[in-house]
C-alpha positions, 0 to 999 in steps of 0.5 A, a space after each residue: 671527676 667529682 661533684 658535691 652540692 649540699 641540698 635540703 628540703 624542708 617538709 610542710 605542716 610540721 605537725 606542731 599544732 597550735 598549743 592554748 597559751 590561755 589554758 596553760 595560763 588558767 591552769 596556772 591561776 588554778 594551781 596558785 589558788 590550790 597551793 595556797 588553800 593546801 598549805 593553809 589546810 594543811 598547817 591547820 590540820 597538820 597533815 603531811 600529806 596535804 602539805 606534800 600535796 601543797 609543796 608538790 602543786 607550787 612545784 607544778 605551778 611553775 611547770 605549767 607557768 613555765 610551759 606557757 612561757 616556753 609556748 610563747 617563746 618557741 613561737 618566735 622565728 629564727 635568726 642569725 643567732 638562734 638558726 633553728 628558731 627557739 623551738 627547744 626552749 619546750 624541752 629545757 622546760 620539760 628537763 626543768 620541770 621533770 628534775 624539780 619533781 623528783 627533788 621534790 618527791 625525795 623531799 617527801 619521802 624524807 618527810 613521811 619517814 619522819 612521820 613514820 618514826 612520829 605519828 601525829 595527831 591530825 584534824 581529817 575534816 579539814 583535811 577532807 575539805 581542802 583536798 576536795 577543793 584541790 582536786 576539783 579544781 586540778 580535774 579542771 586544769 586536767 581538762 584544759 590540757 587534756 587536747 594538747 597533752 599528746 602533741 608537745 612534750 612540756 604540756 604533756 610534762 604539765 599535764 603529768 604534774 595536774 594528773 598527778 595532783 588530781 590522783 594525789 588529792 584523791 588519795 588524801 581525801 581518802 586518807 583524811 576518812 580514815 583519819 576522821 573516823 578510825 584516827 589511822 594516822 600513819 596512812 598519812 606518811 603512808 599516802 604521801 610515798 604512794 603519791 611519791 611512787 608515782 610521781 617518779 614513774 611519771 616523770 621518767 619518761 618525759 626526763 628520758 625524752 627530754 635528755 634524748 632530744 638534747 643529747 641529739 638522740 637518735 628518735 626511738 621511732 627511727 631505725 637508720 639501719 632500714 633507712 639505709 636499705 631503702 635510700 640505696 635502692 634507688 638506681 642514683 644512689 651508690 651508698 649512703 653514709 655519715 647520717 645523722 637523724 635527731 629531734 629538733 623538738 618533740 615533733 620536728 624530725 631532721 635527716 642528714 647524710 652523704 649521699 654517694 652517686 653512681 655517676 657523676 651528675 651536675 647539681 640541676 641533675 640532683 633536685 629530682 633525686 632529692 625530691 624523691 628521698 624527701 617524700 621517702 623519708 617524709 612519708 616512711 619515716 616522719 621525717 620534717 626536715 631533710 639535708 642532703 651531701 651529694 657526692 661522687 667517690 670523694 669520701 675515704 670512709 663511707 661508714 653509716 655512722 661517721 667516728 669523728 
């Protein structure tokens, strides 16, 4: 004799806080004015580095107006269509915003080679000025993101991109002193690889988290190995196996597995048991969203990780 009921329990306060639609829609407003002032300044003085810095902020311009759409949709319930809600729509915001920066970052090291190769006279004073208004008013997008940099992966890809821009922009405004007084032309290019480099070490790590939660990774935090070790030490339970932990978004963690009894019990007789590995796992492991198969010997293959 067998029994098998499929159950689930959802964990309450998903840990996804209220994100400010109105300081992502700021920090856009903010960046449109820089890139306009950048790409006038740095036609004027002819400054590579300022129109990298230009073509660098409308990139991030679309990353942060991207990410507050991307706020506005996740919000919208679920449906027959759409079951786990639009929650993702962050993540295929932050892979967008991610794969546009390096593009634009291999645009501008091809752009400094040529510089390299051919020096060119530049105007520092402009140079100076335009890069002091578009770090002004990045450090002021900075701010406005700060508090939520750390609870959603697409404003933290924002805030990437405006924390790169205020750091870009300090270095221009130091390239444009030595432009002005000592006419070095060549750290022009020269800031522009640098401003480059980090905009690639940056962006690495929200693309790899990106592509983790949509390829359903395992999260990094997760060791299913030990899950395993403390689900089984509950006397109901014979053995769990064909489990599968991902990330619904960057703070949504859902668990599934097939949870084998060690006697055959009826299905009321299983909600106690599912409460108790719900708090175990909401508890031990952050885990948001668990469902359970229970079941009494009827799996032939009862491997930890299912092969099909």
């Amino acid at each position: 004799m067998q029994s098998s009921n499929l159950s689930h329990s959802h964990g309450h306060g998903h840990g996804h806080s209220e994100l400010s639609g109105r300081n992502l829609l700021i920090a856009t407003v903010l960046n449109v004015v820089i890139t306009i002032a950048e790409i006038i300044g740095g036609l004027v003085s002819n400054s590579l580095a300022l129109l990298s810095d230009a073509i660098h902020n409308l990139g991030d311009t679309i990353a942060v107006f991207l990410a507050y759409i991307a706020n506005i949709i996740s919000k919208r319930s679920a449906n027959t269509r759409k079951t786990f809600g639009y929650k993702r729509i962050e993540i295929l915001a932050a892979l967008f915003n991610a794969v546009a920066l390096i593009v634009i970052t291999i645009f501008l090291f091809k752009e400094a080679w040529q510089r390299f190769q051919n020096p060119e006279p530049i105007k520092g004073l402009i140079m100076f000025v335009v890069a002091t208004i578009g770090l002004v008013a990045n450090l002021l997008a900075v701010l406005l993101l700060k508090n939520d940099s750390d609870k959603n992966i697409n404003i933290r890809a924002a805030y990437l991109h405006l924390l790169g821009d205020a750091i870009s922009s300090v270095a221009v405004i130091v390239g444009s002193v030595l432009i002005y007084f000592y006419e070095f032309y060549w750290v022009d290019p020269l800031i522009t690889v640098l401003i480059g480099l980090y905009i690639l070490k940056e962006t690495w790590t929200v693309l790899r988290e990106a592509v983790d939660i949509l390829m359903q990774a395992t999260p990094r935090s997760i060791d299913i190995e030990k899950i395993r070790i403390e689900l089984e030490q509950f006397d109901e339970i014979d053995n769990i196996h064909h489990v599968h932990v991902w990330n619904l978004n960057d703070s949504q963690i859902h668990f599934e597995c097939h949870a084998d009894l060690s006697t055959d019990l009826s299905i009321s007789d299983t909600s106690p048991i599912l409460t108790k590995i719900s708090s175990t796992l909401r508890n031990n492991f952050g885990v948001n969203h668990v469902t359970i198969q229970f079941e009494y010997d009827c799996c032939d293959k009862k491997s930890l990780i299912s092969k099909k």
